[in-house]
C-alpha positions in Angstrom: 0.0 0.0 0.0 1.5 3.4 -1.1 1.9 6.7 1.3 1.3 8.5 -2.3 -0.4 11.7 -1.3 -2.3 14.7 -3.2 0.1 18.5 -4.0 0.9 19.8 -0.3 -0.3 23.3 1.0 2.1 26.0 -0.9 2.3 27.9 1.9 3.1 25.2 4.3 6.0 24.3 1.8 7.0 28.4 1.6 7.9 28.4 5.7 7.6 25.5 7.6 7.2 25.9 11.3 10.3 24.5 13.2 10.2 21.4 15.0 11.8 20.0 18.1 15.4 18.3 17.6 15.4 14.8 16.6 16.6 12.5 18.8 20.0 11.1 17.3 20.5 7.5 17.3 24.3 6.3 16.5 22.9 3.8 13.6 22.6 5.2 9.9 18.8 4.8 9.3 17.4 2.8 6.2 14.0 4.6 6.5 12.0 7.7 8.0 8.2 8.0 8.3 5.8 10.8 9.8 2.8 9.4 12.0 0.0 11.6 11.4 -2.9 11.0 14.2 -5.6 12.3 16.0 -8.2 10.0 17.8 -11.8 10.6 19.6 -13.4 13.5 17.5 -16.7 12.4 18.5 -18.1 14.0 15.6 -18.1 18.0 16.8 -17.1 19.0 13.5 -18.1 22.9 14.4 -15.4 22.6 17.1 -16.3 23.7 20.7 -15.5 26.1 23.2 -12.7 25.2 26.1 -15.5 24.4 27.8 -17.0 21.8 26.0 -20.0 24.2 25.0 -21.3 24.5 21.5 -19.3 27.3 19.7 -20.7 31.0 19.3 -19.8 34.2 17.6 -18.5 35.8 20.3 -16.3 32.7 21.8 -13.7 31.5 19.6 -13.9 27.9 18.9 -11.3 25.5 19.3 -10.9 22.5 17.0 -13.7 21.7 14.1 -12.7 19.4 11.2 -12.4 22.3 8.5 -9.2 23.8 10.5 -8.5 19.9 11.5 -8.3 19.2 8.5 -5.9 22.6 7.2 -3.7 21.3 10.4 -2.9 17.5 9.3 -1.9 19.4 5.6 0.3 21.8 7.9 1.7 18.7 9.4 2.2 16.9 6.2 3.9 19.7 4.6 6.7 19.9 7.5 7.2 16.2 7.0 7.1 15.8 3.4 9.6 19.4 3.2 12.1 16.3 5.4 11.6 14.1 2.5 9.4 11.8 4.9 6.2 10.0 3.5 3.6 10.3 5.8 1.0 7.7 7.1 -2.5 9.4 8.4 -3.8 7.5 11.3 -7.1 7.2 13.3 -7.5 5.8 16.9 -11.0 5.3 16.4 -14.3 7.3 18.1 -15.6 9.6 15.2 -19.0 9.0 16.6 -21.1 10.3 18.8 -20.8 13.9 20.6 -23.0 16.1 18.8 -25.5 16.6 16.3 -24.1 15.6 13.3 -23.6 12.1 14.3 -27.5 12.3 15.8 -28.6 13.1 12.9 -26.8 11.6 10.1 -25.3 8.8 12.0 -22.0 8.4 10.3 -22.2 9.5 6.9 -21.2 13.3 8.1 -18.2 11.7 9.8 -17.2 9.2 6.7 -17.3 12.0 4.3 -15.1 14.2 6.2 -12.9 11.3 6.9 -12.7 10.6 3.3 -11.9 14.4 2.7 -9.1 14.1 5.3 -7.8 11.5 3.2 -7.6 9.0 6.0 -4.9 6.2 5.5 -6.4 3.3 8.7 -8.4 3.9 11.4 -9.2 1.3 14.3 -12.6 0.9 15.9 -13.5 2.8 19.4 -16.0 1.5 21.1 -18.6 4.7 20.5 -18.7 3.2 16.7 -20.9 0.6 18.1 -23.3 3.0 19.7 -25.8 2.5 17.4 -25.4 -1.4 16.9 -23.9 -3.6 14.1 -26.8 -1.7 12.1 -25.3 1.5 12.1 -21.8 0.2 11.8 -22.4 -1.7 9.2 -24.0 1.3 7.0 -20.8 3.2 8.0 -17.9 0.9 7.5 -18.7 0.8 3.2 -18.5 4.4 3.1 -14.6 4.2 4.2 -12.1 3.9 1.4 -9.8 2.8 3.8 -8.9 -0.2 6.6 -10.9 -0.3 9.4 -8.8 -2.3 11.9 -9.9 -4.9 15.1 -7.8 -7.5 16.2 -9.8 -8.3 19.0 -13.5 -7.9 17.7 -14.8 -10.9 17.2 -17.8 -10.4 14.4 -18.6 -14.6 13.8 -22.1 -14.6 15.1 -22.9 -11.0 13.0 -23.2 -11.3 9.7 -24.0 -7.8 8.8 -20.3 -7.1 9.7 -18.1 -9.7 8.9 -15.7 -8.9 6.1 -15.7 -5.3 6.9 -12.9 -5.1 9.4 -9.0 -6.4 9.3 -6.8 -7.5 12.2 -3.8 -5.4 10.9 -2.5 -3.6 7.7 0.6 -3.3 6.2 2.3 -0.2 4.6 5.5 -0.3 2.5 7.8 2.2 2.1 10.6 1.4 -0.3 12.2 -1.5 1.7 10.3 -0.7 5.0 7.7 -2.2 5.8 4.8 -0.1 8.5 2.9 -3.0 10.1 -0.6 -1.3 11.9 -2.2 -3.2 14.2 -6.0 -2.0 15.6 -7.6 -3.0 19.0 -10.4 -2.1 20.4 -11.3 -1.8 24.3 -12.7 -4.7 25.9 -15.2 -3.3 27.8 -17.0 -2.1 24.6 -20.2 -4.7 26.0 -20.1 -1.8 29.3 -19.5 0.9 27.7 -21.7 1.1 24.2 -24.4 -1.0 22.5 -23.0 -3.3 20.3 -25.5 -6.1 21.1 -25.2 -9.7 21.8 -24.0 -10.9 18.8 -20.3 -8.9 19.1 -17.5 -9.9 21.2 -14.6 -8.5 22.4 -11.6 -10.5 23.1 -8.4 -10.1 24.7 -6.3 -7.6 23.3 -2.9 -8.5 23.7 -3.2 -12.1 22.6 -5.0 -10.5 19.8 -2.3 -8.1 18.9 0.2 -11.0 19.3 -1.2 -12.8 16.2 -1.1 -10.1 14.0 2.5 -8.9 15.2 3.4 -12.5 14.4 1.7 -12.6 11.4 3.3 -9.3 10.2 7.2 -10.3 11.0 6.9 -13.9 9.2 6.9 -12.0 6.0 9.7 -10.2 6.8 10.9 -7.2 9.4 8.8 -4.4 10.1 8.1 -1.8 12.2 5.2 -2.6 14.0 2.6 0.5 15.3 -0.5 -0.5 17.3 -3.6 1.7 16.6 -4.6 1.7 20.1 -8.4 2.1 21.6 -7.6 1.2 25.0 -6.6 4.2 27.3 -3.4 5.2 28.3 -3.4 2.8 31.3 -3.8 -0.4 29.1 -1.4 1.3 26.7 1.3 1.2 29.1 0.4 -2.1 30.5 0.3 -3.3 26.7 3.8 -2.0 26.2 5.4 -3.6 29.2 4.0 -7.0 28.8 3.6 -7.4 24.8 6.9 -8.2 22.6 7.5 -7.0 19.3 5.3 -3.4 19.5 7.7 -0.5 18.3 5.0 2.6 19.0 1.6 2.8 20.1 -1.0 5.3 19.1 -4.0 5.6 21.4 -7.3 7.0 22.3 -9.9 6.5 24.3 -8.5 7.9 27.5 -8.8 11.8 26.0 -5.3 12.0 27.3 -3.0 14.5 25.6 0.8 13.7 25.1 2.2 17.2 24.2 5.3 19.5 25.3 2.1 21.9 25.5 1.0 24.0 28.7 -1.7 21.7 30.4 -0.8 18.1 28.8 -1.2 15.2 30.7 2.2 14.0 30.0 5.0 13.8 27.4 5.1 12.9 23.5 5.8 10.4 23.2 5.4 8.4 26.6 8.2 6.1 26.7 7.7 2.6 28.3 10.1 -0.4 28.2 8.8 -3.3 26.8 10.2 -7.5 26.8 12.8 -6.4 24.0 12.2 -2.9 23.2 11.5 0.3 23.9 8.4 1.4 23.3 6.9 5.2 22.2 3.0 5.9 23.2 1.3 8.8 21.7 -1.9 10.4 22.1 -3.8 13.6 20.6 -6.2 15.1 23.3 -9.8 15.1 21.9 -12.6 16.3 20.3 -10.1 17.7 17.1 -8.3 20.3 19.0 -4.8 19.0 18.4 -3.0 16.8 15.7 -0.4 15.2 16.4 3.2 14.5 13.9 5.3 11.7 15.5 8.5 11.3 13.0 10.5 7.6 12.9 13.7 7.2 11.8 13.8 3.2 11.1 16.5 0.7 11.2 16.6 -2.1 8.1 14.9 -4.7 10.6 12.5 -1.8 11.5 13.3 -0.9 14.7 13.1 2.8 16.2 16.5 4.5 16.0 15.3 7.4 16.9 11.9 9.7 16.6 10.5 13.7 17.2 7.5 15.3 16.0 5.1 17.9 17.7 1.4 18.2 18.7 -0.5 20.7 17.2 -3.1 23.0 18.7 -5.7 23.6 16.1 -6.6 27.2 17.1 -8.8 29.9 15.1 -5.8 31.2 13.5 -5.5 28.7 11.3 -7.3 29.0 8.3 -10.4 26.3 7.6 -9.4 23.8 4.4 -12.1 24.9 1.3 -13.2 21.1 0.5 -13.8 19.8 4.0 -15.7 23.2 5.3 -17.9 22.9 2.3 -19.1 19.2 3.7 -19.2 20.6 7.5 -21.6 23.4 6.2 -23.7 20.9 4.2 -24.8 18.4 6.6 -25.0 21.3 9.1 -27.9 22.7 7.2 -30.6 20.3 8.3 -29.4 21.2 11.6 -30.0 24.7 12.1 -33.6 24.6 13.2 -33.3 22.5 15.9 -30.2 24.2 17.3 -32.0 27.7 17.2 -35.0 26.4 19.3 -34.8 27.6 22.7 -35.6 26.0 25.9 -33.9 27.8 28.9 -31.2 30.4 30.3 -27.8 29.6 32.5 -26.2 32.7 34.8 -22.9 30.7 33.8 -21.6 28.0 31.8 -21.5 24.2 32.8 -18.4 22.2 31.5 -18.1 19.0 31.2 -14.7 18.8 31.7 -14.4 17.3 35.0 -17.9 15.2 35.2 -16.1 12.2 34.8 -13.5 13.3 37.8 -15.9 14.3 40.5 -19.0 16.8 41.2 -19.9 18.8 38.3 -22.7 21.9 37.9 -23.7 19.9 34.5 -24.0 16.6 36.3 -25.9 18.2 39.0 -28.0 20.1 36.5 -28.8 16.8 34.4 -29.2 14.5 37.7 -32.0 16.8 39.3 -34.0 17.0 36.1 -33.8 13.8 36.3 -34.8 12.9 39.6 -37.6 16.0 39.6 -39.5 14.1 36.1 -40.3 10.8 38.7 -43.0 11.9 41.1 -41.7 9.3 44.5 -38.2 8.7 43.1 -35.6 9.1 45.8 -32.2 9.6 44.3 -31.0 10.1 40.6 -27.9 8.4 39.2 -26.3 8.9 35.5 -22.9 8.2 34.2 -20.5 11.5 33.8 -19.5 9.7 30.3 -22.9 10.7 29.2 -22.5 14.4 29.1 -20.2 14.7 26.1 -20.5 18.5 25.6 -21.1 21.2 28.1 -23.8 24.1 28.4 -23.2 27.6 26.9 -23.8 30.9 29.9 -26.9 32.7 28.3 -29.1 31.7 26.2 -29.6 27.2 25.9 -31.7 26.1 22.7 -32.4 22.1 22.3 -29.7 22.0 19.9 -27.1 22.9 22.6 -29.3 20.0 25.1 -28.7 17.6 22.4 -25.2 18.0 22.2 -24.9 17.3 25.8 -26.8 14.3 25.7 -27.0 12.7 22.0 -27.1 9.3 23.0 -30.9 9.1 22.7 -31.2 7.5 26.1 -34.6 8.0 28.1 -35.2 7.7 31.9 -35.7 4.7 33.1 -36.8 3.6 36.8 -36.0 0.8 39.1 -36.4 -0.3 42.5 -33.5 -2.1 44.4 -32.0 -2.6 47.7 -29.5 -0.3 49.0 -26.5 -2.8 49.2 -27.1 -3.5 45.4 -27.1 0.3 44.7 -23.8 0.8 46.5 -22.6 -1.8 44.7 -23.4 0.3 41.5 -22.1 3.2 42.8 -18.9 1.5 43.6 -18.5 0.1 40.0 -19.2 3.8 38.5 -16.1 4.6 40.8 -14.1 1.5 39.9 -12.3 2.9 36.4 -11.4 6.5 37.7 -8.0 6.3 36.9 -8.8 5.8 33.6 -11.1 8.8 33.6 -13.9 6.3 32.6 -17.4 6.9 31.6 -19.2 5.3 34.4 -18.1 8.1 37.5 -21.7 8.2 39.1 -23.3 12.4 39.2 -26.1 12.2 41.7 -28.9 13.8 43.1 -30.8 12.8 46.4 -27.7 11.1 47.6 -24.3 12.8 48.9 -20.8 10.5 48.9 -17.3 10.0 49.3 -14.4 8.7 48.2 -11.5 7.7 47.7 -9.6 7.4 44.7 -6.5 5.8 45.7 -8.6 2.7 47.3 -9.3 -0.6 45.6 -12.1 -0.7 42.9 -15.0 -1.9 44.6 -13.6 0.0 48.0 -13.6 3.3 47.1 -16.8 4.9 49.2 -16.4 6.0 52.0 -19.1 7.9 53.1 -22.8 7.3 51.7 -26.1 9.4 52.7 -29.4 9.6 51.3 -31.8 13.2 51.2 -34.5 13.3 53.9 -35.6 15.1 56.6 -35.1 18.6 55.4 -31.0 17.6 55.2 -29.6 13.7 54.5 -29.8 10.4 56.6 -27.8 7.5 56.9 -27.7 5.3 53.8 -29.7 2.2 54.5 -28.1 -1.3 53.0 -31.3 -3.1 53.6 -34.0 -0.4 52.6 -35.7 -0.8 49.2 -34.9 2.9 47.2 -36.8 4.1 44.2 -33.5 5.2 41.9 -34.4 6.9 38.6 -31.4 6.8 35.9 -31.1 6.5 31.8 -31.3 3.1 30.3 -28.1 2.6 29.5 -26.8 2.1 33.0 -30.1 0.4 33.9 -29.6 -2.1 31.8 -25.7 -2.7 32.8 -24.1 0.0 30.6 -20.8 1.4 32.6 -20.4 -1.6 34.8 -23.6 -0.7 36.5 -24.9 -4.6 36.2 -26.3 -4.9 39.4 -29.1 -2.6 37.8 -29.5 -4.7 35.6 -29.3 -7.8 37.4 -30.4 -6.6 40.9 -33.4 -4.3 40.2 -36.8 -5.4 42.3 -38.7 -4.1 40.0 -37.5 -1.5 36.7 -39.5 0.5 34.0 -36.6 1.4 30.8 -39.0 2.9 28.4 -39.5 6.7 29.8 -39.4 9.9 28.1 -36.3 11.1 26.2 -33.4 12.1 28.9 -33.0 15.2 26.5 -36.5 16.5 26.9 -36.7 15.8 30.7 -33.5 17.8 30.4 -34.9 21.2 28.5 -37.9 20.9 30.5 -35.8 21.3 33.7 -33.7 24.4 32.0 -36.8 25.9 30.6 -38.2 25.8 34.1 -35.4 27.4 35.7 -33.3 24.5 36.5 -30.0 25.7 35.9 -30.3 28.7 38.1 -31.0 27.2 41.2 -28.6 24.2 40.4 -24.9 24.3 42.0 -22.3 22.7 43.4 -22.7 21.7 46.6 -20.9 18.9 47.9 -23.0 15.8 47.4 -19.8 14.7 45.7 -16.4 14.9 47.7 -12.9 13.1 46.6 -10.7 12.4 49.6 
């Protein structure tokens, strides 16, 4: 497969930006390569504020796949100026996160994507959000591999021949082996219905590496959708893997103000060092990771930047053209309005701890179930924030664009902590399932064991809040999703006395609350305290 690529941006060519130093290695390399990657757009192809808010004319926007899109062509004119090919990857999660994907449900994303001149892309696990059905409609639209070592797609039929294991790119004599997995908890943490399954990752990347090297040497890059945290683990335990690119964690790997750690992220592996990179989220940065390879394919030595994609650069003609296309139908529904905020309510930190938007969300929740005693809903839920001023339902649906609606359930108070305690159990991997509340106030702890991590657990009542009762029956109201297991919440599922998944959208429950008022008299107050 050829890195041949379309004429590069003039200007880009005229004055490249400058680039950190390599990092020499003593060996003569035999071949150089530029990783081009980004991961987790989550369709907000407008871009967003800081915030996570939908972008307006007096905020400047960050991100949005028109100046995404002018950024990778940036990137690829530094590289190809260095006489290096480039290879454009994709560490999966283009859907889901605003309106676009609500409602065209992929074909926004796959015509950006093939605008963007993808090279491979692996599967995250908010492509199966809407089931093989929607997956399957998608995956034909992409000119390119769609890689998944570890999916397992036997027992579906609409899906099998659409995905590979691992790719191979050749450059001259080297030889770029990609290898995609997906995260195993896919089954917790989307919809991909019982006929997908998800298998071990690292015995599934172990076939493909060996696949890949008994044709010969290579340099072996695996298109991660684990997280960080299993990317490390991955690169300690697993033989063979020169460089991981990941997702899924939002994690961004930059020598950038605010970045949750270095680019790359070096971890030593059974017989190699290995280099981990990741791009943030949501198409606010792009990331160049440049190789230079030794014959067998091995790293000599690499550098590279992360870029900010920032209003100052410009928006690329073809791929602002499509944005502004499939946002027409959408104009309608985001002008409608349904309520006011005194301030904005990120979603930033929702899956960290308390958070005004998880507050907001929760009580409109709880307030739609006449005898319901306490609200629960999964911080990964709230994928944008709310705008200060004006809210319309457009903004609502960005928030909450799953299409999830309330569900009800009765169930003992030792199976709800138990819930509770598995919403808690991935925090360090800033997963979805962190539990925002209302008629309930907890603790905890972080640093403790998953499945020990409360520490202090009261319910509302009495004008203030009472003991939590392990015994007592409680009427919980929550969104379908984690009612029926989504998040790790399976004692909902598995647990409930009695449960009622078929209630009104979570997104109108929400406006209704706004429109009354809600987010003026909504806070943060505690109910939520980390230790």
């Amino acid at each position: 497969m050829s890195f041949s690529r379309r004429a590069l941006l003039a200007t880009a060519l005229a004055s490249p930006l400058a680039l950190p130093a390599l990092h020499r290695a003593r060996a003569e390399a035999a071949g150089r390569v530029s990783l081009l990657h980004l991961n987790d757009l989550h369709s907000k192809h407008d871009g967003q504020q800081g915030s996570g808010a939908a972008c307006r004319a007096d905020r400047p926007c960050l991100g949005g796949s028109a100046r995404l899109a002018s950024g990778f062509d940036l990137l690829e004119a530094e590289a190809r100026a260095e006489s290096r090919p480039v290879l454009r990857l994709d560490a999966g999660d283009q859907f889901t996160g605003s309106l676009f994907h609500t409602a065209h449900q992929g074909r926004a994303e796959a015509a950006i994507q093939r605008a963007m001149r993808g090279q491979v892309m692996t599967l995250g696990n908010h492509e199966f959000d809407g089931g093989p059905e929607r997956l399957a409609a998608y995956a034909p639209l992409i000119p390119f591999p769609i890689l998944s070592a570890n999916l397992d797609v036997s027992r579906e039929p609409k899906l099998q021949g659409l995905f590979r294991s691992h790719v191979v790119f050749r450059q001259g004599e080297m030889r770029i082996g990609v290898v995609g997995v997906t995260t195993e908890t896919t089954p917790q943490a989307s919809s991909p219905g019982p006929t997908l399954a998800f298998r071990d990752a690292r015995e599934a990347a172990a076939r493909a590496i060996a696949a890949i090297r008994a044709e010969g040497p290579a340099t072996i890059v695996l298109l991660s959708h684990l997280g960080l945290a299993d990317d490390r683990k991955l690169a300690a335990e697993l033989a063979g893997v020169d460089v991981i690119v990941g997702g899924h964690s939002h994690t961004l790997l930059a020598d950038l103000p605010d970045a949750d750690g270095p680019s790359p992220t070096l971890v030593d592996g059974p017989d190699r060092q290995v280099r981990i990179v990741q791009a943030g989220a949501f198409g606010r940065w792009a990331g160049r990771f440049d190789l230079d390879l030794a014959a067998d394919g091995r790293v000599l030595s690499h550098g590279g930047r992360v870029l900010p994609i920032t209003p100052d650069l410009p928006e690329e003609a073809a791929v602002a053209a499509i944005v502004a296309e499939y946002r027409a139908p959408l104009t309608a529904l985001r002008a409608r309005p349904v309520g006011q905020s005194p301030v904005s309510l990120p979603n930033t930190d929702c899956r960290k701890g308390e958070c005004a938007l998880g507050n907001v969300v929760a009580e409109a929740m709880l307030a739609a179930v006449p005898g319901a005693e306490i609200a629960v809903t999964n911080g990964g839920g709230l994928r944008a924030g709310l705008p200060e001023g004006p809210i319309s339902l457009g903004d609502v649906l960005e928030v909450l664009p799953f299409g999830n609606t309330l569900a009800t359930l009765t169930i003992r108070g030792g199976d709800l902590r138990v819930a509770l305690e598995a919403g808690l159990s991935r925090y360090a991997e800033n997963g979805g399932g962190f539990p925002q509340v209302a008629g309930l106030r907890y603790s905890f702890d972080p640093a403790a064991p998953a499945g020990q991590r409360l520490r202090s657990l009261e319910v509302a009542g009495g004008g203030g809040f009472v003991p939590f009762d392990n015994e007592r029956a409680y009427r919980v109201v929550t969104n379908n999703f984690n009612r029926r297991g989504g998040d790790g919440y399976t004692s909902f599922r598995d647990k409930a006395l009695e449960a009622y998944d078929n209630g009104p959208p979570l997104e109108d429950v929400a406006a209704a609350y706004l429109a009354a008022g809600g987010a003026a008299r909504t806070r943060l107050d505690g109910r939520v305290t980390k230790l």
